[in-house]
Every structure is written in C-alpha cells, then in structure tokens.
C-alpha positions in Angstrom: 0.0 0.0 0.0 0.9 3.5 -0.4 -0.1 7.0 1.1 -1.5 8.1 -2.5 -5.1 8.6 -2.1 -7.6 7.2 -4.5 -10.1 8.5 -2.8 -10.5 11.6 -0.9 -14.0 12.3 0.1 -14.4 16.1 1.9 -17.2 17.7 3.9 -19.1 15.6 1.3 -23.4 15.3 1.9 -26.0 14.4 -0.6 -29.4 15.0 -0.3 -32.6 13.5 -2.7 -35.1 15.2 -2.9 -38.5 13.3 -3.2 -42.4 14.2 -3.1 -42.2 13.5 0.4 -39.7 16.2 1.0 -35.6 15.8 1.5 -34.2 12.3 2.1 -30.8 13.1 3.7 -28.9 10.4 2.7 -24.8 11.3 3.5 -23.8 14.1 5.9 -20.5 15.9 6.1 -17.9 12.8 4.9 -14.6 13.1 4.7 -12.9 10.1 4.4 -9.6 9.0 2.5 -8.5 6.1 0.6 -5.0 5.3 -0.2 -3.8 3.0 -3.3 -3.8 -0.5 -2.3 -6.4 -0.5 0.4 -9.1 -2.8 1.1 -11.7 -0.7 2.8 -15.4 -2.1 3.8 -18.4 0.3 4.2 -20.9 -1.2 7.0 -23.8 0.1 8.7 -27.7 -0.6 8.6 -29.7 -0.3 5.6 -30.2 2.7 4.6 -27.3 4.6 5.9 -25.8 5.4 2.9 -23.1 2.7 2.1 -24.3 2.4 -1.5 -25.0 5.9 -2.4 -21.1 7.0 -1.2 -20.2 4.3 -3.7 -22.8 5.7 -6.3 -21.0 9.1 -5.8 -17.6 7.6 -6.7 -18.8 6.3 -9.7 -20.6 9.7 -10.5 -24.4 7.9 -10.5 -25.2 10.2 -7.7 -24.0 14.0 -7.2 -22.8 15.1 -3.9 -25.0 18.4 -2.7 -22.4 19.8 -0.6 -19.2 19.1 -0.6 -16.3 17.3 -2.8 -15.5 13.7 -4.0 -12.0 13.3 -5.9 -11.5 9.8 -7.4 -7.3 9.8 -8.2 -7.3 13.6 -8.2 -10.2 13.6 -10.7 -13.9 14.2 -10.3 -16.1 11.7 -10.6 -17.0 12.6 -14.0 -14.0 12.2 -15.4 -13.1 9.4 -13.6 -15.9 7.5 -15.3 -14.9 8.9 -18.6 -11.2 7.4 -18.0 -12.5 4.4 -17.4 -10.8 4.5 -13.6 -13.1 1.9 -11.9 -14.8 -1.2 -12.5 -18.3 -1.5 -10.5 -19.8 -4.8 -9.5 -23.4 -4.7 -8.1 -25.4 -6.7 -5.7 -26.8 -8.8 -8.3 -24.4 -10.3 -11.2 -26.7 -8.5 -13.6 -25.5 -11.0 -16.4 -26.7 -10.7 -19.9 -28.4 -14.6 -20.1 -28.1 -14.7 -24.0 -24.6 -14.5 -24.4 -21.7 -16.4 -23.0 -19.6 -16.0 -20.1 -16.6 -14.4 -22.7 -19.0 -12.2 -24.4 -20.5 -10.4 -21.0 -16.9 -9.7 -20.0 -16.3 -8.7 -23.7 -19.3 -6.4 -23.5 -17.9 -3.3 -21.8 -14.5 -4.0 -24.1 -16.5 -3.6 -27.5 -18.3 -0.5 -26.6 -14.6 1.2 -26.8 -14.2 -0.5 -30.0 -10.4 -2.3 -29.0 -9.0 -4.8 -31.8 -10.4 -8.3 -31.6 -7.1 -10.1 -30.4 -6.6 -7.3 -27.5 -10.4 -8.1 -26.5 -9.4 -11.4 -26.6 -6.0 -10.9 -24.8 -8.3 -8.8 -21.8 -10.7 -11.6 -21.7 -7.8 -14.3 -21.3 -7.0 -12.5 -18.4 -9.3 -11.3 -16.5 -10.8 -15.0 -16.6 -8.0 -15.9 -15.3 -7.8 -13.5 -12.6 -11.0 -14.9 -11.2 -10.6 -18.8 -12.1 -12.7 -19.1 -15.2 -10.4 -20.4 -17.8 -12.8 -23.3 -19.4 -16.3 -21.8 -18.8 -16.2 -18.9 -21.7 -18.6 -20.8 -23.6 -21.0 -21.0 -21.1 -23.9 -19.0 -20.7 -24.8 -17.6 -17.1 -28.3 -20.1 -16.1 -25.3 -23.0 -16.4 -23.7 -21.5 -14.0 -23.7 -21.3 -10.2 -24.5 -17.8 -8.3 -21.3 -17.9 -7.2 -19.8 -18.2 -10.7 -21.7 -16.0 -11.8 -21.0 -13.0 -9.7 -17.3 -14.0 -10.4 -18.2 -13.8 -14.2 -19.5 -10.3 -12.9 -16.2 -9.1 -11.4 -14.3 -10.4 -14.5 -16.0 -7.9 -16.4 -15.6 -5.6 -13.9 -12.0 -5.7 -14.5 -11.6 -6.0 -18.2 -10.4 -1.9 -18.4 -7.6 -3.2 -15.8 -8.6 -0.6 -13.7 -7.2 -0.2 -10.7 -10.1 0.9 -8.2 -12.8 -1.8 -7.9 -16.1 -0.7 -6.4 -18.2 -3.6 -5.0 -21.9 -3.2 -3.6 -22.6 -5.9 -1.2 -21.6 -8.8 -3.9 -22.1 -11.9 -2.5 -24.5 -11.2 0.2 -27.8 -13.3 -1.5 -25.2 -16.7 -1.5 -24.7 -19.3 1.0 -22.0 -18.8 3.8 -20.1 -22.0 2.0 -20.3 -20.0 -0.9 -19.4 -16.7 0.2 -16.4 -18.0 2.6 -14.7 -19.8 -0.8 -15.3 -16.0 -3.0 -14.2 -14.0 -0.1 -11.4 -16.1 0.0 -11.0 -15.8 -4.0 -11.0 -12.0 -3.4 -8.6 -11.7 -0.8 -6.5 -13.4 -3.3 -7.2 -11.3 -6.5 -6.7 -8.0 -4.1 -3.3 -9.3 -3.5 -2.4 -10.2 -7.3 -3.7 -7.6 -9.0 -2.6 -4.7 -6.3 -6.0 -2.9 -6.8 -8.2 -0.9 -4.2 -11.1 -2.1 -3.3 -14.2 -0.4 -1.7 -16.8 -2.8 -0.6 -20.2 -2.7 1.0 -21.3 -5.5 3.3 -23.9 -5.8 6.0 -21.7 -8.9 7.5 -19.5 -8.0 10.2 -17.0 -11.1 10.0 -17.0 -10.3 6.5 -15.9 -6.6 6.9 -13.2 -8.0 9.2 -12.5 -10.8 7.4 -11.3 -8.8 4.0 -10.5 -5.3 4.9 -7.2 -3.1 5.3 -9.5 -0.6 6.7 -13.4 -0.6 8.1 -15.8 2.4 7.7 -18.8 2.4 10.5 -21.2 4.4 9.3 -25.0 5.7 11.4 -28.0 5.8 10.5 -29.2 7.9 8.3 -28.2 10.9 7.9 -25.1 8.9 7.0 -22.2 9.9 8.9 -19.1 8.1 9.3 -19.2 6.7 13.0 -15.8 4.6 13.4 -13.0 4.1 11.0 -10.9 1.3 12.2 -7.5 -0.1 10.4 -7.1 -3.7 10.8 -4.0 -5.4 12.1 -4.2 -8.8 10.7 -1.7 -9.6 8.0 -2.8 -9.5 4.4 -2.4 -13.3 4.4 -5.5 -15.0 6.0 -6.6 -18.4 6.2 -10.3 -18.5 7.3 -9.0 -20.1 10.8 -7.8 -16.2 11.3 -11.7 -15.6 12.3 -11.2 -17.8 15.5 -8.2 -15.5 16.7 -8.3 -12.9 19.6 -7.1 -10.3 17.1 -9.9 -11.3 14.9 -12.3 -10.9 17.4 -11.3 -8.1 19.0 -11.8 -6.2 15.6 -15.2 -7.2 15.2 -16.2 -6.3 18.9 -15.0 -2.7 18.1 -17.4 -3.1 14.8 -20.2 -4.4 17.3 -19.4 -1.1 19.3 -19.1 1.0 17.0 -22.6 -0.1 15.2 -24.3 0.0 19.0 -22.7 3.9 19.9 -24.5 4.7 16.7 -27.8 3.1 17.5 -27.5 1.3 14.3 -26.4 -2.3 15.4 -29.4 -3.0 17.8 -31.8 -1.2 15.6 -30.6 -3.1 12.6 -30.9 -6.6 14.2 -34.3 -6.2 16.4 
C-alpha cells in the first residue's frame, strides 16, 4: 500500500429530494483512501453505504461538498475508465456467453479483436474461469456468476474496484470460498477495493480498513485499520485479534444506535 489517495472524500453530503420532501442520505464525509487499500463500508440499511459508492462512480451528485477519485472528479473518472463496478446482483446478460459479458464493456470502446481477446484471457484468469467462456450464465452457479460479474468488472484493468454488497444473497459456504478468492485477486492484481457489506466477520475478514457508518443521515461513526496480515486463512476468524476487531465493529454499530436497531 501507499499513502496516495484514490479517494478523498471532503465535507461531502448528498441530499434527494422526493415528493415527500428531502431524504438526507450522507452528511459531512470526509474520508480518504489510499492505493492498495481494502476498505469495507458497513452500517444498517439505509445509511448510505451504497450511495457514497454511487458518488464515486458519479451515479449520484454530492450536494455539498467534494468527491476526488485519483485527483479527478467523478466525471472524469468515469470517462477514464478509472473503476470497475460490480453490483449486488451479477446483472449478467443470459443470452450471451460468459466471454461475451466480459467482452461487453471491451467492445463499446471499439479495442481490436485479439486485444479483446488478450483482456478476456485475463481477466478469466484472474477470477478462475479459464474453461467456462462458452458457457452462458443459467449454467452457471451464483457464485460463478457474480465471479463472471467481477471479471467484467475488470476488463479496463482498472485499478479501483467498487463492490456493492456482492455476495451477500449466497450461501455462507459459498461466500467464505469467494471472499477467500478476493482476498487473493486483491493481492495479485494490487488494486483498491471499496466494498459494502452488511456482514460484520466479512468486513473484518477482507478489509485493510473498516468504515462504520449511522444511521441515516449517513455519517461516518468509526474508521478502524485492521491489524491482521494480508495473508489470512479463514481459521484467522477464531483468533483474539480477529475478534477483537469485530467487537469494536459491534461497538461501533451500537454507539450509533444502528447495530441493535438493525438486528431487532
């Protein structure tokens, strides 16, 4: 990791406005994100984990406030191709093949077809997909599929990788074996990563850095850095370290009246 921020969030709110009058959804953020960092948004629904990521990828505009992403705005961020954005759902296109979703953000910039083909190759790799191109997503397990859904994700090789809540509708076999994929492809590809979870051993589990955020108005509650090393075997969930870090979590949510609220 270095001190280079990706990210760098200041006095940053956003506000919709609705029929039924403002809905304040994030209020005065400032947060930074260095290169390299794993950092996990969690707090109850509602609190505005997804919309800070919305505002990264400039599908929401901040009302107050500023949002650089690598010393650009959001806007041109986007336009540079800076991110790659994987949503809750692997929102996979079921008439074409596992190569041609990944290809599908690749041909809208019109690249020669043995560098689509060279991007595909790789990010396939990346994610443990070599031999499944020809498949089409209902042949494929959720699981695969949301890794189908990173792959294309990746296929600008950009270096920032937004990530709303990926794997939270799978099993917890399921999700242990990806998180454990991730952890992996974080390490390999030496990207930043901002992810939104509702799972507290998850959060723990996978970051470099944890955001607690309140209820909304979304405020940023707790920011804690992890100590665990960047190499972890799922056994490092039964360790004191481990477990300390996710009763600070626990606090955190609970000072904010979020935690209790959230799991009534």
């Amino acid at each position: 990791m270095s001190n280079t921020p990706v990210i760098s969030a200041k006095d940053m709110s956003l506000t919709f406005e609705t029929n039924d009058g403002p809905v304040h959804a994030l209020k005065d953020i400032n947060l930074e994100i260095n290169e390299g960092e794993f950092v996990s948004f969690i707090g109850p629904s509602g609190c505005g984990k997804t919309t800070f990521l919305r505002a990264i990828a400039d599908l929401e505009k901040p009302t107050k406030g500023e949002i650089f992403v690598n010393g650009m705005t959001p806007n041109e961020a986007r336009k540079n191709r800076a991110y790659g954005y994987v949503f809750q759902s692997s929102a996979l296109l079921s008439w074409r093949t596992v190569e041609q979703n990944v290809a599908l953000p690749l041909e809208i910039t019109g690249i020669s077809k043995s560098e689509k083909q060279q991007h595909i190759e790789r990010t396939l790799s990346m994610v443990d997909l070599i031999g499944f191109e020809k498949k089409y997503p209902h042949q494929l397990s959720g699981g695969m599929q949301q890794r189908v859904s990173i792959a294309r994700a990746l296929a600008f090789d950009a270096k920032l990788l937004l990530m709303d809540e990926p794997f939270g509708a799978l099993d917890e076999i399921v999700r242990d074996h990806l998180n454990r994929q991730l952890l992996e492809l974080w390490r390999k590809a030496k990207m930043t990563i901002c992810f939104v979870t509702h799972s507290i051993p998850e959060a723990v589990y996978l970051s470099t850095k944890i955001v607690v955020m309140s209820p909304r108005p979304g405020e940023i509650a707790d920011i804690i850095d992890s100590s665990l090393p960047n190499e972890r075997p799922l056994e490092i969930r039964e360790s004191k370290e481990f477990l300390d870090i996710a009763h600070r979590v626990r606090e955190g949510l609970r000072a904010s009246h979020s935690y209790d609220e959230e799991n009534a």
